[in-house]
N, C-alpha and C positions, 0 to 999 in steps of 0.2 A: 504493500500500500504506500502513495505516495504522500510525503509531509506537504504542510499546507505551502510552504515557498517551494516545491519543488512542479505541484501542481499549477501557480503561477508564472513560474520558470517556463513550464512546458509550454506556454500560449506565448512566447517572444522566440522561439528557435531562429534560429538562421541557416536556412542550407546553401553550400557553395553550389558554386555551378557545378561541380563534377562529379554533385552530392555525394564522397565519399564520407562525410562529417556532416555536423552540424556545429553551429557554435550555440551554445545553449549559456543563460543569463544564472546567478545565482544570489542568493544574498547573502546565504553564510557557504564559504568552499566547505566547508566540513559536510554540508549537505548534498555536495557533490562528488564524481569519480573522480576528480581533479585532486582533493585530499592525498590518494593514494600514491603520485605522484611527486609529491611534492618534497619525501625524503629524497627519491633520485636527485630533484633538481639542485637541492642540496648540497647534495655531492656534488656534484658535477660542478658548481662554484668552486668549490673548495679545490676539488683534484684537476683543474685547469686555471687553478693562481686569480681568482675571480672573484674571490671572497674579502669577507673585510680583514685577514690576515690576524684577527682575534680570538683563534679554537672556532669550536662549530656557530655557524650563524642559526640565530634563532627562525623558526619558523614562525609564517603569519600568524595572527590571532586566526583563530577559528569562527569568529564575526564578522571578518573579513570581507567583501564579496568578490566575484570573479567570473569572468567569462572562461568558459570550455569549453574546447575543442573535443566532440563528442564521436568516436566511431559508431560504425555499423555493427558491431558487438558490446556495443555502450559502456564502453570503457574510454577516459579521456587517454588522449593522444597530445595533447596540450593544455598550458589555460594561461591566464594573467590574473592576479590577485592584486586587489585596489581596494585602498579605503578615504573617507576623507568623505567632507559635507560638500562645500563650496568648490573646492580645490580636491581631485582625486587623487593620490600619488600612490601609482604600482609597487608595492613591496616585489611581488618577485613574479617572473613569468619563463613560460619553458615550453619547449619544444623534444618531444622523443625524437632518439639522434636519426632512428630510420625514416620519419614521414619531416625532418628537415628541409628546405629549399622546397617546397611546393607553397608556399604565402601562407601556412598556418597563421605563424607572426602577426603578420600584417592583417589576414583576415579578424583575428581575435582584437589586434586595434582600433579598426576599422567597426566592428561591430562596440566596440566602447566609447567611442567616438558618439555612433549612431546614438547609443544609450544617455550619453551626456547631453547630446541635443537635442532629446524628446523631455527629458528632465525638465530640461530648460533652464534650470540655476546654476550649472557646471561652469565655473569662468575657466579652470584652466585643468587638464592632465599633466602631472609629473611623474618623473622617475629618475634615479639615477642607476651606474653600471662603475664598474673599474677603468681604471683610467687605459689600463692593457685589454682592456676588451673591446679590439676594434671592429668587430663583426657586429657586433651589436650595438656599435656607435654608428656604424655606417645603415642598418637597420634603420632606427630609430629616425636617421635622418632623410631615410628615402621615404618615409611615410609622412613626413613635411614637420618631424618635432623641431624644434630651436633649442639648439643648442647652448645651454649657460654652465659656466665651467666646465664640470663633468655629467653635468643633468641636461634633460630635456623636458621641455614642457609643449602642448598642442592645447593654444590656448581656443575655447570654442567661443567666447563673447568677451565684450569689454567690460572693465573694470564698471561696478555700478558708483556711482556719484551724486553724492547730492543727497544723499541718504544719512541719518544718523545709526552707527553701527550698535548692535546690538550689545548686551555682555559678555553673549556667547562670542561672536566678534572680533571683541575688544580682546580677549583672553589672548598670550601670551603664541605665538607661531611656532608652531613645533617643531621645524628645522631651520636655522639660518648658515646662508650658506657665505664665508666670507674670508676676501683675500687679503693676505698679508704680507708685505716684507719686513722682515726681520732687520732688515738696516744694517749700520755700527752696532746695534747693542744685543746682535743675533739671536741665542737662543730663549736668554734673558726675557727679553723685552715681550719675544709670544708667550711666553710663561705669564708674564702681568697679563698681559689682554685675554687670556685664558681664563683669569682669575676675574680680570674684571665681569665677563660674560658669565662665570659662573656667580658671581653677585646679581647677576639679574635673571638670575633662575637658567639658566642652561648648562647643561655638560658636555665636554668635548666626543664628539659620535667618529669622527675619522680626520684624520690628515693628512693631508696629498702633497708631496712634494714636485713643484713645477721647473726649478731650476734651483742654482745655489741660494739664492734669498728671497724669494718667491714661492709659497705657498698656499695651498686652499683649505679653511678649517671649516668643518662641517660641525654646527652646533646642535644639538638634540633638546627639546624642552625637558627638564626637568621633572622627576615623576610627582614629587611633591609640586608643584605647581602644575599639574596635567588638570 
């Protein structure tokens, strides 16, 4: 018997033209065949240097939602995992290495896209990727994302204006993503602006090194301020 979101799920499918799939909508991946999945994906970060180089990367919440790439034995063969209100930002998405190169990818964007703009309140799609992961930098950019540092966003509407923001809103942005040079006072000086951002409720989530003094820190909201 189907749960109640799996049942509403089923009335938004998507079939390719070559119907070997479907792309099918979800609202939590755990209710999905995508779940099962998503240790490989895992892996496969980690054992091709694609990971955040911190031990195992955590898997999504299970709240999550996420389009899947559904076979003819209805098992996924892919999916992409998003969360977010306003702003959606892909935690993590994958492709099985044998149905690769046929536009899974882009098909499953493509249909999150669609879903963003029947919403109608979606301003922008994010993600980010490893700075060595040029296949899926060069991905992400054939499907029209923009590139900022090492993310990408596909923004669907303009910024709303002229509104006063809610509290919800107002609340603290849960990733900032910001460049630094470390100058004369090198290693030091990011150490203070570390400290300073973690005064304003953020923890350091990664840092990318771009040249000798030039880097990108990726800030994370703090869970006590979440």
């Amino acid at each position: 018997m189907k749960s109640p979101s799996q049942i509403a799920d089923s009335e938004s499918d998507q079939r390719t033209a070559e119907a070997p799939y479907c792309i099918r909508f979800y609202k939590h991946y755990a209710h999905s065949p995508a779940w099962e999945l998503v240790p490989q994906a895992l892996t496969y970060l980690e054992e091709s240097g694609f990971g955040l180089g911190r031990g195992p990367q955590t898997p999504p919440s299970f709240t999550d939602s996420c389009m899947a790439a559904i076979g003819k034995d209805g098992k996924a063969i892919g999916f992409m995992i998003y969360r977010g209100e306003m702003l959606w930002t892909i935690d993590l998405s994958y492709v099985v290495p044998e149905h690769r190169r046929k536009g899974i990818h882009t098909a499953l964007f493509d249909a999150l896209v669609d879903k963003g703009l029947q919403q109608g309140n979606i301003v922008s799609i994010k993600c980010t990727t490893h700075p060595n992961n040029l296949p899926a930098q060069a991905a992400f950019e054939a499907q029209g994302r923009t590139k900022e540092y090492i993310g990408y966003s596909y923004h669907l509407k303009d910024e709303i204006v002229g509104i006063e923001p809610t509290a919800e809103e107002m609340r603290l942005p849960e990733y900032l993503v910001e460049p630094f040079d470390t100058g004369p006072g090198g290693l030091k000086s990011m150490q203070a602006f570390i400290n300073e951002k973690a005064a304003e409720g953020y923890e350091l989530h990664q840092l990318i090194e771009r040249s000798t003094y030039q880097w990108v820190l990726i800030f994370r909201r703090g869970p006590d301020r979440a």
